[in-house]
C-alpha positions in Angstrom: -26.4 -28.9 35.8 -24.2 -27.4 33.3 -23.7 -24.8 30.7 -25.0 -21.0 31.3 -27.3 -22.5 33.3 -24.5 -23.2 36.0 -22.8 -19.9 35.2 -26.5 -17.8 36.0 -27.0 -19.8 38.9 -23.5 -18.9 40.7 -24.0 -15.1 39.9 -26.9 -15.4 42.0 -25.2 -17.3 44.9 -22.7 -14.3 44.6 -25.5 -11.8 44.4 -27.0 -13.2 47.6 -23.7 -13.4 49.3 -23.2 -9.2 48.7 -26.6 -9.2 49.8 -26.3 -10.2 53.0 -23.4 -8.5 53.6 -24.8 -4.8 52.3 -27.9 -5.8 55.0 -25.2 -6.4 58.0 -23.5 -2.9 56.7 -26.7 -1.2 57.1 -27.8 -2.2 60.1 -25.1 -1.1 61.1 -25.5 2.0 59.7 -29.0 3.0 61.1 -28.0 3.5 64.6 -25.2 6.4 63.0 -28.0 7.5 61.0 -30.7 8.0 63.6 -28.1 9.7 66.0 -27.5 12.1 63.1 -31.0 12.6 61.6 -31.5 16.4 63.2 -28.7 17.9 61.8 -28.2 16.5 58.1 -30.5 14.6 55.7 -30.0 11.1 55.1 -29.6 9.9 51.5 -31.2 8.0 50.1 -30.5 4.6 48.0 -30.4 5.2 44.4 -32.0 2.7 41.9 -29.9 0.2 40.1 -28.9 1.4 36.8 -30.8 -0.4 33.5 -27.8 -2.6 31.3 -27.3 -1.4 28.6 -28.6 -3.3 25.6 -27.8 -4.0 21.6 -29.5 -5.4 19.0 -27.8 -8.7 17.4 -26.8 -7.2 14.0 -26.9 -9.2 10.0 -23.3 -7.0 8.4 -20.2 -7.3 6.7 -17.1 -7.6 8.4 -13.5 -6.8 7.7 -10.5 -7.1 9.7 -7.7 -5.1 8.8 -4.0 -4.3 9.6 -2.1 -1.4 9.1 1.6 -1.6 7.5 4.4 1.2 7.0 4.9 2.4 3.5 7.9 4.6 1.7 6.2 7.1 -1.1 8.6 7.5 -3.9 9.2 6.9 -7.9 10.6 3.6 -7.4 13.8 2.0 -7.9 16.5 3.8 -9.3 18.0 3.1 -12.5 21.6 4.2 -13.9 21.9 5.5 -17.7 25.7 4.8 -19.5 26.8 7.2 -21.7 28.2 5.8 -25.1 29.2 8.8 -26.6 32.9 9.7 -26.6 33.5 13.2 -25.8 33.1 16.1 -22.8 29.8 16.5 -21.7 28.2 19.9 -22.3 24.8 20.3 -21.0 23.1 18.2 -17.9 19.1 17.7 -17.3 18.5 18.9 -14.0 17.2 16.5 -11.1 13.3 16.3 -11.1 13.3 16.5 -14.9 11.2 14.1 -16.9 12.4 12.8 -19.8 10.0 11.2 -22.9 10.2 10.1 -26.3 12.4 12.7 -28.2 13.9 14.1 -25.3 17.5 15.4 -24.8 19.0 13.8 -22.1 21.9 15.4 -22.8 25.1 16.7 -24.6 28.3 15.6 -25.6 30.7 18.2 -27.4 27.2 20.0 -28.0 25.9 17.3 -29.8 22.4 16.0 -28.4 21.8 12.6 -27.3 18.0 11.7 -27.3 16.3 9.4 -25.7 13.9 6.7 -27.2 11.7 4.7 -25.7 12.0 0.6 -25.5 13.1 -2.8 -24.7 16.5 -3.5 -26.7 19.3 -0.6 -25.9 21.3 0.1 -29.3 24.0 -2.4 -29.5 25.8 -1.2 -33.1 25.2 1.9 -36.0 21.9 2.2 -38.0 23.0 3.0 -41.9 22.5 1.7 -44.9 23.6 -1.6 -46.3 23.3 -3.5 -42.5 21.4 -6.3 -41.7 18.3 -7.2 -40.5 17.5 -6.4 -36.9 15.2 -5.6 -34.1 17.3 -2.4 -33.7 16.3 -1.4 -36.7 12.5 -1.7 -35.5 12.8 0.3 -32.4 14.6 2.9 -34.7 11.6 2.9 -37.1 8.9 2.7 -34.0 10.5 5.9 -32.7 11.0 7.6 -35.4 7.2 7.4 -36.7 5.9 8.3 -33.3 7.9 11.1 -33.6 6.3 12.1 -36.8 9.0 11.2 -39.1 7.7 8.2 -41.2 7.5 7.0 -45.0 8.9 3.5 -44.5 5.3 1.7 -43.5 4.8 -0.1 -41.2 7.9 -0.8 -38.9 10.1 -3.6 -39.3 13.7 -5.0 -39.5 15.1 -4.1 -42.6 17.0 -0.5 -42.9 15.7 0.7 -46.4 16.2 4.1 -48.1 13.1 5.5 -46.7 14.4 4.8 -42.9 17.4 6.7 -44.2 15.3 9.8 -45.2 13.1 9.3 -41.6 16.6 9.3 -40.1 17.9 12.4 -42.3 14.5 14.5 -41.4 14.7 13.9 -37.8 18.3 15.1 -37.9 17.4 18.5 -39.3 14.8 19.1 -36.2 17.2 18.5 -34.0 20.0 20.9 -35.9 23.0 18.1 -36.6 24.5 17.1 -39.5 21.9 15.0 -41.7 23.7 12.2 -42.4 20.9 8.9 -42.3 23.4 7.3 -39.8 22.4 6.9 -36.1 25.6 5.9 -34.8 26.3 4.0 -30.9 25.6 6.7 -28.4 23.5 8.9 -30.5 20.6 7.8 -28.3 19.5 5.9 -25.4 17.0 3.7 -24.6 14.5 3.0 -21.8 11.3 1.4 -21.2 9.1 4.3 -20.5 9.2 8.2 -19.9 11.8 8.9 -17.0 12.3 11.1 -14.2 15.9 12.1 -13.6 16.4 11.4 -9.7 20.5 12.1 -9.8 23.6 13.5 -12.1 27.2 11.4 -10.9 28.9 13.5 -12.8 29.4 17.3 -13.6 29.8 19.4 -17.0 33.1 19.0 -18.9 33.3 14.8 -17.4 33.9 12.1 -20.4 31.0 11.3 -21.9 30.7 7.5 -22.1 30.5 5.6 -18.4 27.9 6.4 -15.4 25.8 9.6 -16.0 22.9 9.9 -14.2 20.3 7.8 -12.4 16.2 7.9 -13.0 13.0 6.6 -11.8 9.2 6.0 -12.8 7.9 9.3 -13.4 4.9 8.6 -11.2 4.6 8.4 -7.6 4.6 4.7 -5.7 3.8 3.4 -2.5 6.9 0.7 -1.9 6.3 -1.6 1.3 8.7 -4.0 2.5 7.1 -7.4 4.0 8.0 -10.0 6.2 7.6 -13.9 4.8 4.7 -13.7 7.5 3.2 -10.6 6.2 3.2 -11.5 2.5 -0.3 -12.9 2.4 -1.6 -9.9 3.8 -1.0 -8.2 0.4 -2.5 -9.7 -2.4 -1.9 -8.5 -6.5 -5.2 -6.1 -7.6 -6.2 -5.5 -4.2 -7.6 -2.5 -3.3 -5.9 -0.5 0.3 -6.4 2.4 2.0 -3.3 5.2 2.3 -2.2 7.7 4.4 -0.4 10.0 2.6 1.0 13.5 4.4 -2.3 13.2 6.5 -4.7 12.4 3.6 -6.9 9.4 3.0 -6.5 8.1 -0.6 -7.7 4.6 -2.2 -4.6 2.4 -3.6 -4.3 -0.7 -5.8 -1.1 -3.2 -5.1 0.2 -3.9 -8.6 2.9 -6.7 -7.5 4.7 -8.4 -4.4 8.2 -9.6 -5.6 11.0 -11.4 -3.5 14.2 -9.2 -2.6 17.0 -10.0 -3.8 19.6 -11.9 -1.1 22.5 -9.2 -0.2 25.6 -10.8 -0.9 27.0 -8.1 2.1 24.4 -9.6 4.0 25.9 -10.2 7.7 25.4 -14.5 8.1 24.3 -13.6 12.0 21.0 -11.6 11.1 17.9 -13.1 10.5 17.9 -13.9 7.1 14.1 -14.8 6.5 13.5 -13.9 3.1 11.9 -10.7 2.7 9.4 -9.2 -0.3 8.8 -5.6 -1.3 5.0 -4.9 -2.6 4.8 -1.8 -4.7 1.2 0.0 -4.3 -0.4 2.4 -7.2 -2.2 5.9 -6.2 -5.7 6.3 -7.4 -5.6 9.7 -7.4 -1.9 11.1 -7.4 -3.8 14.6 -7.4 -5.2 13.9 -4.1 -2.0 14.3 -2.0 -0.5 17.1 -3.7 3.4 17.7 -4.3 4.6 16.0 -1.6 7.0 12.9 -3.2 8.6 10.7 -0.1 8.1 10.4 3.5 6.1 7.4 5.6 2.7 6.1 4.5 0.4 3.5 6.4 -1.0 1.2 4.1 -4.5 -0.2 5.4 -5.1 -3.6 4.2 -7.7 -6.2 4.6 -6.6 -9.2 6.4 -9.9 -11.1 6.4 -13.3 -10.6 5.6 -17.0 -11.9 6.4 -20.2 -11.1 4.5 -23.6 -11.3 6.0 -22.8 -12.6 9.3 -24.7 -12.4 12.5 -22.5 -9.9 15.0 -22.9 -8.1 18.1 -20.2 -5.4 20.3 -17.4 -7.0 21.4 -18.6 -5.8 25.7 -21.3 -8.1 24.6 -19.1 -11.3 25.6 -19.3 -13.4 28.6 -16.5 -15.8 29.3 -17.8 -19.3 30.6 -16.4 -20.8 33.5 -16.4 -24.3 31.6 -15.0 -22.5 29.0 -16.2 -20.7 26.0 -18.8 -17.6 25.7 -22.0 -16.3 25.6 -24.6 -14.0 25.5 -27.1 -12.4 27.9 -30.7 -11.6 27.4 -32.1 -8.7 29.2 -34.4 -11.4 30.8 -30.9 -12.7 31.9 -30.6 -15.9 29.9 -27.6 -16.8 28.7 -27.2 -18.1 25.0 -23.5 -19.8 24.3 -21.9 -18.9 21.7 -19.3 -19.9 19.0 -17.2 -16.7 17.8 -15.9 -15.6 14.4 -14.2 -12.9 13.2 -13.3 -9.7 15.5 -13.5 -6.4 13.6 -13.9 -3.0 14.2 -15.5 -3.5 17.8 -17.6 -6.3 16.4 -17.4 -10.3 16.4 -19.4 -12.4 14.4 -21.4 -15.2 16.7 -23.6 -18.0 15.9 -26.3 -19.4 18.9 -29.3 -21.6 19.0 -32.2 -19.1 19.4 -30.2 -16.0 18.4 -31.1 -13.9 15.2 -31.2 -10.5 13.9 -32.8 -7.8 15.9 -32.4 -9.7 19.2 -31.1 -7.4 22.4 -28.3 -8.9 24.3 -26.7 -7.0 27.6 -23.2 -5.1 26.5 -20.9 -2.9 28.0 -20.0 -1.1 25.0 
């Protein structure tokens, strides 16, 4: 005979074995018992214990792994000054920057930042040619509330020269409808100002400062093994600074190969996964340190699942599960989660109790 059939029957073998050898134990025992019975009770046996029992559970499972995070604003970015001169005012670090900002001074002349994808490569005036400068000029200039030219394009016209001419006046410089190479700079977004190279009364064109994202970021750094783990749009769970907040990874993107890189390390390519904050609010001021990043590494719906104590390794291999009646029913296992494991058995549904340790 085979199966848990062969497994029940040799737990009762052993039982018997014990058996017989608690009976020798206690008969020799009685003769020490008797001889002692006037001076001190004699306790008695206690009744086996009851095994504990669980119902077979119908739930969800997840199984999930916990990776190290960095909280910051990203990767750095340097800003080149264009603007001959000496510098006379600095933003400090920590400062965000947007649209119509002053980023900062040369011979106390502003320099103001606008917002998108093509840096200034040449002078805005009249009389040039077409160009997608010219549309990024126009685009910032109208959000800024200094419009009259329709809708932007490429083609410097008289009215971008008055824009141009108003815009000047706000800021106090001479109104001259030129916006000439190093008058402003360009990024893609509002900035935050994470570092100043260089100090008041420096040359104004070269390496100024460095910025960041103006909103916080969970950046984790994976393994080629661990990039499935993390998947685009996913939701994970953080820990940031002791708090629980929800998280959404917005991309996984390949590192790029150090050229410095030393040819006897492991040079298995590596990815970085940047993860968003649902609620920034939630974790207060705090802007770096550690994070654990909960993710979910696989997950079941509906499945049958009891404790994990509930298990009972097979001699022929395999597992099962016991009945309080002490029938065993073999199993196949799933997934192991939280404490759980998902099994499948003839006979074995919803509700049903099954012996567990746990």
């Amino acid at each position: 005979m085979t199966g848990p059939e062969v497994v029940r029957r040799r737990r009762r073998v052993r039982w018997v074995l014990v058996g017989v050898s608690v009976l020798a134990v206690l008969g020799i025992g009685t003769a020490v018992a008797v001889t002692r019975l006037s001076s001190r009770p004699v306790a008695l046996p206690q009744a086996p214990a009851e095994a504990a029992t669980a119902a077979v559970r119908r739930m969800d499972l997840a199984e999930r792994e916990t990776l190290t995070g960095e909280l910051g604003y990203g990767a750095e970015q340097s800003l080149t000054g264009h603007r001959p001169g000496t510098i006379t005012a600095l933003p400090a670090v920590g400062t965000v920057l947007d649209r119509g900002a002053v980023v900062y001074q040369v011979d106390a002349r502003p320099v103001v930042l606008f917002l998108g994808s093509l840096p200034l490569y040449r002078a805005l005036a009249a009389g040039m040619t077409d160009g997608p400068d010219v549309k990024l000029v126009e685009g910032n200039l109208r959000d800024l509330g200094y419009g009259g030219f329709g809708t932007p394009d490429d083609k410097f016209t008289a009215a971008t020269e008055a824009a141009i001419k108003k815009w000047q006046k706000k800021l106090g410089v001479d109104q001259t409808g030129v916006i000439d190479l190093g008058d402003v700079v360009v990024t893609a977004a509002a900035v935050r100002v994470s570092s100043v190279d260089v100090a008041l009364g420096a040359e104004g064109t070269g390496p100024l400062l460095k910025y960041t994202d103006t909103t916080r970021w969970v950046s984790v750094e994976l393994k080629e093994e661990q990039k499935d783990l993390v998947v685009v749009n996913a939701p994970v769970t953080l820990t940031v600074d002791g708090k629980q907040v929800p998280g959404t990874v917005r991309s996984v993107v390949p590192e790029a190969p150090s050229a410095s890189a030393d040819p006897n390390e492991d040079q298995t390519r590596k990815y970085t996964a940047t993860v968003s904050i649902d609620d920034v609010a939630a974790i207060g001021a705090v802007d770096a340190g550690p994070v654990d990043v909960v993710v979910t590494s696989g997950e079941r719906k509906g499945v049958l699942a009891v404790p994990v104590g509930a298990l009972l390794a097979l001699t022929e291999g395999g597992y099962a599960v016991e009945l309080p009646s002490g029938k065993l029913i073999a199993v196949t296992t799933g997934l192991f989660a939280d404490g759980m494991v998902e099994v499948t058995g003839k006979g074995l549904t919803e509700g049903v109790k099954v012996v567990t340790t746990s």
